[in-house]
C-alpha positions, 0 to 999 in steps of 0.5 A, a space after each residue: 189461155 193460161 190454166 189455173 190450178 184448182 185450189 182443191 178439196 177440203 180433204 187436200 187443203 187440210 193435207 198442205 196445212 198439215 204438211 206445212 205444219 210439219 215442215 215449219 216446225 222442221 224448219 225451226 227445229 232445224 235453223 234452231 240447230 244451225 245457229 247454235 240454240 239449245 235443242 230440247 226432248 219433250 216425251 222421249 220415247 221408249 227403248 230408246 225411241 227419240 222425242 219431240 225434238 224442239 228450240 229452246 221457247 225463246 229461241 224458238 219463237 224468234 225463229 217462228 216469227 222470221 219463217 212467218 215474215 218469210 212465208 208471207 213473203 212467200 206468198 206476196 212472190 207467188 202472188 206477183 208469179 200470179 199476176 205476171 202469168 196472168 191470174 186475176 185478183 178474184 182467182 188468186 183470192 180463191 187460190 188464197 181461200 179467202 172467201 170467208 174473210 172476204 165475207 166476214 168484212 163485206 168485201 170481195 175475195 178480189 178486194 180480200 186478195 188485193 189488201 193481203 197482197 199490199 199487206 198493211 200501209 200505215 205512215 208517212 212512207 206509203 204516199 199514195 193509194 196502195 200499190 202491187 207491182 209486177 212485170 207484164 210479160 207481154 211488154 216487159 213493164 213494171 205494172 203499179 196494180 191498184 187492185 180491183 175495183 178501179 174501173 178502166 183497166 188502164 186505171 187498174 194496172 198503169 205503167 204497161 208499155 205502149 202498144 201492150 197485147 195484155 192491156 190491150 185485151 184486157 181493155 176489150 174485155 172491158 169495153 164489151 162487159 161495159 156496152 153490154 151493162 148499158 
């Protein structure tokens, strides 16, 4: 069986956000200075005391962006690392904190972790419901994830293998919560 790590208190989430505030910002700061933008001193301190080293707005904004399409990339890597180790969409959307969002839209955080996972699909090149692919580690195939909600696990998360130990367990559990709901 595989642990799942606790999404943690209100006190450490608010500790990550701002952990991770502060290393985004170092992170444009710093790429900022790599690619040659101009860097400037907001509130410099005094005897010397450096400030609030910051990118010029223009450059700095750029850069915010990429490290937020990065970060959502990111995030979609853990989610497949999710997946793969076997984490359901209901446990990666708390480990996401989606319960409010998933509330304010009436949908489940399973849903909710899903439609952030698959991320927006609009125009002629996203044929087909939505998909999340990820490797099964027990018969090494590339799963097409439709998300929850499906039905069947073999409707859920086609292209396992045949004879996969993973599917298979998940169709058990299936089948027993289905006998038992009729």
């Amino acid at each position: 069986m595989t642990e799942h790590a606790d999404t943690g208190s209100r006190e450490q989430r608010e500790t990550t956000a701002r952990d991770a505030y502060l290393a985004t910002t170092g992170a444009v700061t710093r790429i900022a200075g790599e690619t040659g933008a101009e860097l400037r001193e907001r509130n410099p301190g005094s005897e010397g005391s450096a400030g609030l080293r910051y990118a010029e707005p223009g450059a700095g904004l750029r850069i915010a962006c990429a490290v937020a399409v990065a970060a959502g990339r990111t995030a979609r890597d853990y989610i497949r690392y999710a997946r793969e180790d076997g984490l359901n969409w209901l446990e990666i959307g708390a480990a996401l904190d989606l319960e409010a969002p998933a509330a304010e839209r009436g949908l489940s955080v399973a849903e909710t972790a899903f439609g952030y996972a698959v991320g927006k699909r609009t125009g002629p090149w996203n044929p087909g419901p939505p998909a999340f692919h990820w490797t099964c580690r027990e018969c090494g195939e590339t799963v097409s994830d439709r998300g929850p909600g499906h039905g069947h696990p073999e409707d859920d998360e086609p292209g396992h293998g045949e004879g996969c130990q993973r599917l298979a367990a998940a169709v058990a559990v299936f089948d027993q919560q289905w006998t038992q709901d009729t």
